[in-house]
Structures are given as structure tokens and as C-alpha cells.
C-alpha positions as CSV (number, residue, x, y, z in Angstrom):
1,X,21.5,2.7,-2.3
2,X,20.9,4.0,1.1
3,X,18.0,2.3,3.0
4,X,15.2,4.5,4.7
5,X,15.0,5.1,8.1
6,X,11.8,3.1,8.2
7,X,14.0,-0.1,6.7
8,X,17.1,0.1,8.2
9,X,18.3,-2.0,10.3
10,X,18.6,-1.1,13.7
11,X,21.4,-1.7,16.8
12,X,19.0,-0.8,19.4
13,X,15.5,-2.3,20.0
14,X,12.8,0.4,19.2
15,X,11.1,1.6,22.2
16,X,7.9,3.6,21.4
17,X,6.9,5.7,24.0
18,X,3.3,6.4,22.5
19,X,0.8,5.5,20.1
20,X,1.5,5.4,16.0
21,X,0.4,9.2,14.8
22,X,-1.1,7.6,11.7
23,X,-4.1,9.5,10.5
24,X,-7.3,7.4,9.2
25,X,-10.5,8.1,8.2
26,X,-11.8,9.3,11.6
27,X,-8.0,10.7,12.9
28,X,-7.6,13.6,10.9
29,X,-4.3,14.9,9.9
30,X,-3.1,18.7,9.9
31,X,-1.2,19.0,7.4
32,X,0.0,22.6,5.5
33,X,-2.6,22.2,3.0
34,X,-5.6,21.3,5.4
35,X,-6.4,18.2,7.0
36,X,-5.5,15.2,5.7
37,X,-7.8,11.8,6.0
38,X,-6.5,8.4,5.0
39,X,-9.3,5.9,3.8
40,X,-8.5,1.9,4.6
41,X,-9.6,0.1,1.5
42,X,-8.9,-3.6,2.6
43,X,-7.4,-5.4,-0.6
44,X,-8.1,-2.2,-2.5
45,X,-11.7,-3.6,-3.0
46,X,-13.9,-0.8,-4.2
47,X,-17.4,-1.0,-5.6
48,X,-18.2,1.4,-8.1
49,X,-21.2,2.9,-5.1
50,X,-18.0,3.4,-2.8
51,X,-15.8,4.8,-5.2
52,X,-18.6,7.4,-6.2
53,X,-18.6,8.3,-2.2
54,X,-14.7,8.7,-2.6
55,X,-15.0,11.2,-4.8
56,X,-18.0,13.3,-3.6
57,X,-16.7,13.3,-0.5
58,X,-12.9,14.4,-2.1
59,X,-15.2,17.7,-3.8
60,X,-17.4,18.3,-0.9
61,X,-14.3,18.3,1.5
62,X,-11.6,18.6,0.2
63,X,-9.4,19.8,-2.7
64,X,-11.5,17.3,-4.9
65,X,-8.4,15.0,-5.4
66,X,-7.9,11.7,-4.5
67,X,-4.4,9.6,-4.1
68,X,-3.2,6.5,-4.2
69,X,-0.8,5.2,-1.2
70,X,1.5,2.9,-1.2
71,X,-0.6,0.1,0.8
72,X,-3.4,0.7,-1.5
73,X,-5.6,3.0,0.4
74,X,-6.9,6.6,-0.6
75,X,-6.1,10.1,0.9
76,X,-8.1,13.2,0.7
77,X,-6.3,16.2,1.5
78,X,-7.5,20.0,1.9
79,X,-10.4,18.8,4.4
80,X,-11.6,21.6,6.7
81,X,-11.2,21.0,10.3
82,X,-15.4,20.9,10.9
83,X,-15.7,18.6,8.5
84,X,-15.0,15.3,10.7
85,X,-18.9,14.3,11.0
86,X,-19.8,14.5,7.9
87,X,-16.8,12.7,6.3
88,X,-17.6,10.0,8.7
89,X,-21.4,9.6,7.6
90,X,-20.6,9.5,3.9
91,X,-17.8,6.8,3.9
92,X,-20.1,4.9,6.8
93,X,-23.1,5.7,4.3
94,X,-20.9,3.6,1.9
95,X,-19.5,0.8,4.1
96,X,-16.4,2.4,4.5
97,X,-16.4,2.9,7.8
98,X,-17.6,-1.2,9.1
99,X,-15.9,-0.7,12.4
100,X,-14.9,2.9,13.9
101,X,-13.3,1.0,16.5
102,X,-10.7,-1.1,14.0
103,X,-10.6,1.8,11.2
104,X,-6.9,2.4,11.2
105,X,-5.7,-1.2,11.6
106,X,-7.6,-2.2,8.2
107,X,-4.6,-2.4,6.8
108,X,-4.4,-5.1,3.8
109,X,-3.2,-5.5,0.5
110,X,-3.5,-8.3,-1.5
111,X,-2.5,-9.5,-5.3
112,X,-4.6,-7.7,-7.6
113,X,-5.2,-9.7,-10.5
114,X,-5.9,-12.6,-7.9
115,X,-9.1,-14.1,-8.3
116,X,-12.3,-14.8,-6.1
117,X,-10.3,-17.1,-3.4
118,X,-7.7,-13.7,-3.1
119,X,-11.0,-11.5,-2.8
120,X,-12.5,-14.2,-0.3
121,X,-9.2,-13.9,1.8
122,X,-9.5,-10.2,2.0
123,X,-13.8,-10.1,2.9
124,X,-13.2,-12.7,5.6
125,X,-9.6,-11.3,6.9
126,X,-11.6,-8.0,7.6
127,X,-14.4,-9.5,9.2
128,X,-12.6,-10.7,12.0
129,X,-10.2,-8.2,12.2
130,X,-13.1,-5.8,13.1
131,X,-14.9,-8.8,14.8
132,X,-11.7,-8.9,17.4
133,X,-11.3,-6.8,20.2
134,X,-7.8,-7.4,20.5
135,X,-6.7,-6.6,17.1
136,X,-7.6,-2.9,18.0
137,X,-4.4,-2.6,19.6
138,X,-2.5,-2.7,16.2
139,X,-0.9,0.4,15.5
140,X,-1.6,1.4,12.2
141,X,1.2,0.6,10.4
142,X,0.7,-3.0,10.8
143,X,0.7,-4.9,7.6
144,X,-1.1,-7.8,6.2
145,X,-0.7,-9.3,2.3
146,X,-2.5,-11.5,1.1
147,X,-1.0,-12.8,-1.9
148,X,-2.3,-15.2,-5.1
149,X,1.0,-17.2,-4.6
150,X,2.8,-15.3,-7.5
151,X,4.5,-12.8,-4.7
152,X,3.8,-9.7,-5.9
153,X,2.5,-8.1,-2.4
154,X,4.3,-11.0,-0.5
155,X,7.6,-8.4,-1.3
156,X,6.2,-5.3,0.5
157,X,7.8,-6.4,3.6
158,X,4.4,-7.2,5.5
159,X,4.0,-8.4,9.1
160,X,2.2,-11.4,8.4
161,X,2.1,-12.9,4.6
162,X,-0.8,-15.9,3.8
163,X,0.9,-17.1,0.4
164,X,-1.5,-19.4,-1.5
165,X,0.1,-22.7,-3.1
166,X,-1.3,-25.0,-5.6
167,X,-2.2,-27.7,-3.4
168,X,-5.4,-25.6,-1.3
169,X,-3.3,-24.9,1.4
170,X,-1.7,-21.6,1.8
171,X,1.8,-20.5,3.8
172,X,1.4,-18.0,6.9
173,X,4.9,-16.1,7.7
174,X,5.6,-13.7,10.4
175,X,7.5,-10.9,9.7
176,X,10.8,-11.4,7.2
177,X,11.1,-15.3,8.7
178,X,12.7,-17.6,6.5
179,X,9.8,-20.6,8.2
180,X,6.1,-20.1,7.7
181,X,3.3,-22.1,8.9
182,X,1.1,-24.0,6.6
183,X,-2.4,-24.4,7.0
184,X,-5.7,-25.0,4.9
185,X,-6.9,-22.1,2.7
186,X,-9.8,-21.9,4.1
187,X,-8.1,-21.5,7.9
188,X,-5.7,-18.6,6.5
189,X,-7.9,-15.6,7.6
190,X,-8.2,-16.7,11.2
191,X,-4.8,-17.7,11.1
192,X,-3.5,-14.2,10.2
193,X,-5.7,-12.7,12.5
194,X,-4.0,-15.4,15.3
195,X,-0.5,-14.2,14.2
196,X,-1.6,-10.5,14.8
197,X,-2.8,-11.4,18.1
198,X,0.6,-13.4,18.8
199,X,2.6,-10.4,17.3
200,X,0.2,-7.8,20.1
201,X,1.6,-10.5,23.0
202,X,5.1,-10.9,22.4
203,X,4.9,-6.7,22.2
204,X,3.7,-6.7,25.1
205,X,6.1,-8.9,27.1
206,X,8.9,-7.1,25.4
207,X,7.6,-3.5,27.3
208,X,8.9,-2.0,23.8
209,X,5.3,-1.0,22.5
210,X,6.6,-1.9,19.6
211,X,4.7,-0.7,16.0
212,X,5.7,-3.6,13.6
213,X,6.8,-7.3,13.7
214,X,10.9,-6.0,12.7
215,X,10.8,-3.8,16.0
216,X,10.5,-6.6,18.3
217,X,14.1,-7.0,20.2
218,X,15.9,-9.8,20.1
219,X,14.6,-12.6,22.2
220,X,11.4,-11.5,21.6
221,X,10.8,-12.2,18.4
222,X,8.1,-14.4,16.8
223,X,9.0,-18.5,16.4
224,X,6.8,-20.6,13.6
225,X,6.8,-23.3,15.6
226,X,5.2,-21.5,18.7
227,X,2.7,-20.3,16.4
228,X,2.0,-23.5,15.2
229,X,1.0,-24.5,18.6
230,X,-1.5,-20.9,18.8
231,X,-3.2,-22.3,15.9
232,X,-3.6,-26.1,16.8
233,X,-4.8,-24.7,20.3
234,X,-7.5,-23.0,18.1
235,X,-8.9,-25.6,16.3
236,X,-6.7,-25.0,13.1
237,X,-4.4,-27.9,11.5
238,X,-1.0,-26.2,10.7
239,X,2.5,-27.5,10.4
240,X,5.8,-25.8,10.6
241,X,7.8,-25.5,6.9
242,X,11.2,-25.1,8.7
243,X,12.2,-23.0,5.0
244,X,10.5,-21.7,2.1
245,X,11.4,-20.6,-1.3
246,X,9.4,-17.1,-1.9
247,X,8.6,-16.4,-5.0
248,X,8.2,-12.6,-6.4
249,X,6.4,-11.2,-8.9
250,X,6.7,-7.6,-10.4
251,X,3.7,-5.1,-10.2
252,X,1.2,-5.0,-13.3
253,X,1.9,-2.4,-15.6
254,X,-0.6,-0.2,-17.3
255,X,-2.4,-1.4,-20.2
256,X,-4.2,-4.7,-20.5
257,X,-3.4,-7.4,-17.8
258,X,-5.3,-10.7,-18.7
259,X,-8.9,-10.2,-17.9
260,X,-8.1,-6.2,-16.6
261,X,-7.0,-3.0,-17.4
262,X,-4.7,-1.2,-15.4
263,X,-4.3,2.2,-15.2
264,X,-1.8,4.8,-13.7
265,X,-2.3,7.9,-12.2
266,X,0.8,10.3,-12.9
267,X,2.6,10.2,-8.9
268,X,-0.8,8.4,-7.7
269,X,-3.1,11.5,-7.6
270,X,-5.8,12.4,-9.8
271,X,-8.7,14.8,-9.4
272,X,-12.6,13.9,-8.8
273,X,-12.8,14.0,-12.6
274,X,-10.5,11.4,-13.4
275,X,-11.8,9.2,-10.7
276,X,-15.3,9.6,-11.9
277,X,-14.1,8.6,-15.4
278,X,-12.5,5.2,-13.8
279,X,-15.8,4.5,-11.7
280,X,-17.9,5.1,-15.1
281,X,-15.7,2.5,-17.0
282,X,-16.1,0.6,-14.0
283,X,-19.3,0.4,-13.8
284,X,-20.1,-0.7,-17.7
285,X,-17.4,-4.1,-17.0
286,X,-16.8,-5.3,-13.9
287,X,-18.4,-3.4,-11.6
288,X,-15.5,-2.9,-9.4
289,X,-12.0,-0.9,-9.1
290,X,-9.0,-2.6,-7.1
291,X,-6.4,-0.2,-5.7
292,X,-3.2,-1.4,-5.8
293,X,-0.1,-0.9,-3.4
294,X,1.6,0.7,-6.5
295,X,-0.6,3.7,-6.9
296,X,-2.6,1.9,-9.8
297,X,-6.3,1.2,-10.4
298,X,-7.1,-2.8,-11.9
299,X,-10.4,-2.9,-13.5
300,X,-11.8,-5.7,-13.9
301,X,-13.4,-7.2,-16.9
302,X,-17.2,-8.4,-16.6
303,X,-19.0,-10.5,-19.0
304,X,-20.0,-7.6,-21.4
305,X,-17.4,-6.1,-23.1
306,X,-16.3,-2.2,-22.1
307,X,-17.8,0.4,-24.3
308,X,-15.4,1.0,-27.3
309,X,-14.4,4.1,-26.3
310,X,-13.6,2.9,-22.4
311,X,-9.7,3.5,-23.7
312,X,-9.9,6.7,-25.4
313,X,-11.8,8.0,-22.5
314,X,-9.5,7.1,-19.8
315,X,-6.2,8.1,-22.3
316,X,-8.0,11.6,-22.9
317,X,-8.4,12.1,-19.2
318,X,-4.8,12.3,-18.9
319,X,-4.8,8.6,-17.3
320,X,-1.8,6.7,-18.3
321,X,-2.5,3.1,-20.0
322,X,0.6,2.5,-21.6
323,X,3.3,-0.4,-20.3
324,X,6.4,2.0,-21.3
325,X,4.9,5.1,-19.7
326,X,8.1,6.6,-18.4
327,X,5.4,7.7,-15.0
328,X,5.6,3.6,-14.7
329,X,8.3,3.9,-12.7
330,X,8.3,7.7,-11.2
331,X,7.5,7.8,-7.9
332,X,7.1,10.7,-5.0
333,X,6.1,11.8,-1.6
334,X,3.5,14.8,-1.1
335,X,6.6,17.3,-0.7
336,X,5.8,21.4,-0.7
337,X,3.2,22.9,-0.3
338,X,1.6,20.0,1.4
339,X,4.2,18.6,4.0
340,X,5.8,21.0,6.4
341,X,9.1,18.6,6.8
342,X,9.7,19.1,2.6
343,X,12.3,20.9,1.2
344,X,11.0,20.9,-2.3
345,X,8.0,20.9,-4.4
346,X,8.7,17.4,-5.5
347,X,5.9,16.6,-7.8
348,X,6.2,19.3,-9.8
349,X,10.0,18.7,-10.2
350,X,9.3,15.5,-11.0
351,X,6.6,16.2,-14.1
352,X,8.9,18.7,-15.2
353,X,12.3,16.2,-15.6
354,X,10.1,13.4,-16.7
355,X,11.0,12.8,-20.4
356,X,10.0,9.5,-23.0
357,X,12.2,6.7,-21.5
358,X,11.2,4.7,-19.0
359,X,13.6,2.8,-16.6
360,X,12.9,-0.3,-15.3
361,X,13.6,1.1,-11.7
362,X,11.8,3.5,-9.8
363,X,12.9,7.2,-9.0
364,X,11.3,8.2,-5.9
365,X,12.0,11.7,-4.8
366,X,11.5,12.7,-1.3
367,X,11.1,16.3,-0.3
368,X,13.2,15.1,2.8
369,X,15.4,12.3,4.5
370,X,12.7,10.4,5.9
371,X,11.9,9.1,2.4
372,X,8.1,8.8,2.7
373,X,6.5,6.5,0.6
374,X,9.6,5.1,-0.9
375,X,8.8,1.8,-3.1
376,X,9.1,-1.4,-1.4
377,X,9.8,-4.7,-2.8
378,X,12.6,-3.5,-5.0
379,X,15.7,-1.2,-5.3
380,X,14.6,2.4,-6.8
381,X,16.8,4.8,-7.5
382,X,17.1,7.7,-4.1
383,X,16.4,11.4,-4.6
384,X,15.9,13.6,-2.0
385,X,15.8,17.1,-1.6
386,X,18.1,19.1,0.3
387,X,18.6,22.8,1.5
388,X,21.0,23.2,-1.1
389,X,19.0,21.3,-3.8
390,X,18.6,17.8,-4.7
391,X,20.7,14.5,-3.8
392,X,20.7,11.5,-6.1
393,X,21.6,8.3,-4.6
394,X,23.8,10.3,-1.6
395,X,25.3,12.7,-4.3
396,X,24.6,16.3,-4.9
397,X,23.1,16.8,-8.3
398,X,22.4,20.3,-10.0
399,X,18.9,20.5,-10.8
400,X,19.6,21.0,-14.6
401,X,21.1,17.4,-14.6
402,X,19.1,15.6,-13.1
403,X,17.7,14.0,-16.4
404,X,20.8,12.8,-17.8
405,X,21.9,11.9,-14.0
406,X,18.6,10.0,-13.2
407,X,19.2,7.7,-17.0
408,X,22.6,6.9,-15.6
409,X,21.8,5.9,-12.2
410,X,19.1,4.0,-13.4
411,X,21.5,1.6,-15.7
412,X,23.8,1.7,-12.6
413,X,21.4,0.7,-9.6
414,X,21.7,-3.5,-9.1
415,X,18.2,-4.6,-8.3
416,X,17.6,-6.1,-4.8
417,X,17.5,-9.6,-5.0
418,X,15.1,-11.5,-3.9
């Protein structure tokens, strides 16, 4: 399975020669359908007050859609190019918008049927983010998982991982090491913050300007043990584990997940309709919605028990809650008429070859070679479009096959391990 150009590895160092063109909240995109604004929702943490403001501001704006990304934030698309201020004022309106300064570097995901330490991590892993003048020099593709210790996000390649363990402590890796650091759970927001901060240094000695931990060249890279030292010289115990076994953890599928349900959007868009339907259920359990790096919504459970229809509602709004939904593992970028770059319209070629069996590997199809949000964490099976139609794993396929060609490379494609 060919690797993206984001993931592959690389004989040269990266050298950026400017800033990451990522678009936030506040950085607009322009994008063929309209601008395009990209809301950080650290952990995926939504109250059912922000949630509302996603969606009135998706209607008001935009093209009154919503979707999911692949770090587990949401885009509105089809904004008009006046519409900057009062965008800002509604998501700031709604604590959205905490620190203009830091918006795009809010980048977090975390396990999303972890429990109150997991949504502690994330609350206090923000704050000082946005607290930290230095950390606004992230570019904002900079990654931080926090993860329960079952390794679900821990496998989204990340730049720094805190992995909880049993014992109150939790793990702090840089980047794809095979070391971590281990410190007290209680330290491991600071500490994550610290290995940002030691990732922006070694960057800057390098002269690379580089985007992500991976970029650094070699002899620049970052070293546990040094990092050990950062965090002692801060006031936080730590010790080097020289090698660790990571666990993983697939994503939850839709249905019921212990004390949450999960449900999937069809390619991680709905409209303000749907949303509003998730925020209602929402609000009569838990009182919140977590947005996962796989373009799901968890809701939790609260003490009362959902209405009795909560199901039937979300089913009926064309929300998917079954486990062997076959759009469990269909997966796309924006493609045409969206993305200038595409080649195709990929999500509606995707609903229209989508048929009753599932795989238990992801298709993705990207309207182009750059792949955008391609799955991460596991092999998926590669389909990209092409002037002359589409490729499937590096092979041209006829459009009419592409069913029967997708079944086959699904029982063909070996899982990455792990």
C-alpha cells in the first residue's frame, strides 16, 4: 500500500521556507466552494451550548453543514469572505475561541470513551498551551494525544503522546520514539506542553523551520533522556523508560460503547439538522458530544436514561448507529466541487459504490495524490482519482468495478502492525 506524501519517509531533511497554510477558525480558507474555517475542538469536548453555536454559525455562514476531521475538529465550508467578525464573535461567544493568539495550535485528541482523568488531561493541556507564549510558534499541524492507556489515539502518529498506565503515572513520548518519559499523571499536561517547547528549540537550532517532530533532520532529533532533564529542571519528577511496549486499540464503532453511544456521519459530514438532532439527544443524557479523530460523535450517558426514542431519532436522521455499517470503514477527502486540486467528485462516487458489506479496512478515496485525510493508525485500502479515472491500490480500475475490486483488495490488504 503506497504511503502518503505526508507519511513517507523522506531522504532529505524538510526545509520549510514559510509558515504552515493551515486554516483555523480566524484564518479563513478559500476554497472553490467559499471559504473554509476549521474549528479546534481540544479532545473533541463539546457542550451541548457550543455545539448549538456550531451549528448556527454553519446556517448563518455557511452551507449549513458541518464535518468531522480527522483530528477531531469541525469545518464549515461555504463561508462568505465578510463573514470573518462575526464568526469570530459567535464561537468566542461560546468559548470557542479562549485564545486568538494559540487558535490553530489547539490541536488535541484524546481517547474518547476515556473518563474524567482523560477529560482533565485535555482542560488543563489547553490551558497552558494558550497560557504559553512560546507554544504559539506551533505550526498547526502539531499534534498532541492524549490517550486512556488503551492506544487508540496513541496510533495517530502524534508529536507528543501522554499514555496513562495503571499505576497513576502516565508515559510522555516524542515523536515515533521507541523511549518515553514517565512522570506523575498529574505532571503530564505540563510535561507535554515542555516537550512542545523542546520540539520549538531543537527546530530552531536545526534552521529547517520544521512543521512536525518526523521533520527534524538527523542529529537534531529529540532524546528522552534530554527531556528528562527539561522536566526535572522544571520541578517535575520523570525518569527515562529506555523502551516501551505500545499498546493499540481500534476506534469505537457505531452503536452502543459501554456507557455511550456512538454515532457515524456517512464520510464525516452532516447538515445543521442532523447536528441539531445529536445536540438534542445530547442534551436529555450527558450533556455533552465528544468528536472523535474518526469522524464520529460519542455521547455520553448521564444519570437519566435517554428518551426512548433517542435511537429512532438519530437512525431516522439518516445518522448511522449500526457496528456493521459498511460507512464504518468508508472514508474520503472533500474532492470536486470543493477542492480545486480534485479530480473527481469523490463523495458522491463513494455513496454511489457503497453496498451492504462492510470491510474491516478503510477505503479512503482521494480526489488526488496528496491523499488528504487519509486514515491513520492502520492500513486502508488506497483510491485515488486520476485524469483517466480512478486508481486502486497503484492500479487503474474501471469505475464500473470498483465494487467487486474494492471487496477484493479489502481481503488482500495485510494490516499494519503495530
Amino acid at each position: 500500500m503506497p504511503q502518503p506524501p505526508s507519511a513517507a519517509s523522506r531522504d532529505e531533511p524538510v526545509i520549510r521556507d514559510r509558515g504552515d497554510a493551515c486554516p483555523g477558525a480566524l484564518r479563513l480558507h478559500a476554497a472553490d466552494d467559499g471559504y473554509l474555517a476549521r474549528v479546534r475542538i481540544p479532545g473533541g469536548l463539546l457542550t451541548v451550548r457550543q455545539a448549538a453555536a456550531l451549528g448556527l454559525a454553519a446556517d448563518r455562514f455557511g452551507d449549513g453543514h458541518l464535518e468531522l476531521t480527522s483530528r477531531g475538529n469541525v469545518q464549515l465550508r461555504g463561508l462568505t469572505d465578510d463573514c470573518g467578525a462575526g464568526l469570530a464573535a459567535l464561537l468566542d461567544g461560546a468559548g470557542l475561541l479562549p485564545a486568538p493568539s494559540h487558535e490553530r495550535v489547539r490541536n488535541i485528541v484524546a481517547s474518547p470513551m476515556g473518563g474524567p482523568h482523560v477529560v482533565h488531561w485535555v482542560r488543563e493541556l489547553d490551558r497552558v498551551l494558550c497560557a504559553g507564549a512560546r507554544a504559539a510558534a506551533l505550526s498547526g499541524r502539531f499534534l498532541f494525544a492524549l490517550d486512556d492507556g488503551r492506544g487508540d489515539v496513541a496510533a495517530l502518529d502524534p508529536d507528543v503522546t501522554v499514555l496513562g498506565r495503571a499505576d497513576g503515572r502516565a508515559l510522555v513520548r516524542l515523536g515515533a520514539a521507541a523511549e518515553a518519559v514517565a512522570v506523575a499523571a498529574a505532571d503530564a499536561p505540563r510535561a507535554a506542553l515542555l516537550a512542545a517547547e523542546y520540539f520549538l528549540d531543537a527546530a530552531d537550532a536545526a534552521g529547517t523551520r520544521a512543521w512536525r517532530v518526523a521533520e527534524l533532520p538527523d542529529g537534531r532529533g529529540l532524546d528522552a533522556a534530554e527531556f528528562a532533564l527539561r522536566l526535572a529542571a522544571a520541578g517535575i519528577d520523570a525518569a527515562r523508560v529506555p523502551e516501551v511496549a505500545w499498546p493499540h486499540a481500534q476506534p469505537p464503532r457505531p452503536g452502543g460503547a459501554g456507557d455511550a453511544l456512538c454515532v457515524l456521519p456517512p464520510l464525516g459530514r452532516m447538515d445543521s439538522a442532523q447536528w441539531r438532532v445529536l445536540a438534542d439527544v445530547a442534551a436529555s443524557g450527558g450533556g455533552e458530544l465528544r468528536v472523535t479523530p474518526w469522524r464520529s460523535v460519542i455521547l455520553p450517558r448521564g444519570e437519566a436514561p435517554w428518551p426512548a426514542d433517542a435511537g429512532a431519532r438519530i437512525r431516522a436522521a439518516g445518522l448511522v448507529t449500526a457496528a456493521d455499517s459498511p460507512w464504518r470503514t468508508v472514508t474520503a477527502c472533500t474532492g470536486k466541487p470543493g477542492c480545486a486540486k480534485s479530480l473527481a467528485d469523490v463523495r458522491a462516487d463513494a455513496r454511489a459504490v457503497v453496498t451492504g458489506s462492510a470491510g474491516e479496512l478503510p477505503v479512503h478515496w482521494s480526489g488526488c495524490a496528496r491523499r488528504c485525510g487519509h486514515p491513520r493508525g492502520t492500513a486502508w485500502v488506497d483510491l485515488v482519482a486520476t485524469p483517466d479515472g480512478y486508481e486502486l491500490d497503484g492500479r487503474p480500475t474501471p469505475y464500473d468495478r470498483l465494487a467487486a475490486a474494492l471487496t477484493a483488495a479489502r481481503t488482500t490488504t495485510t494490516p499494519a502492525s503495530q
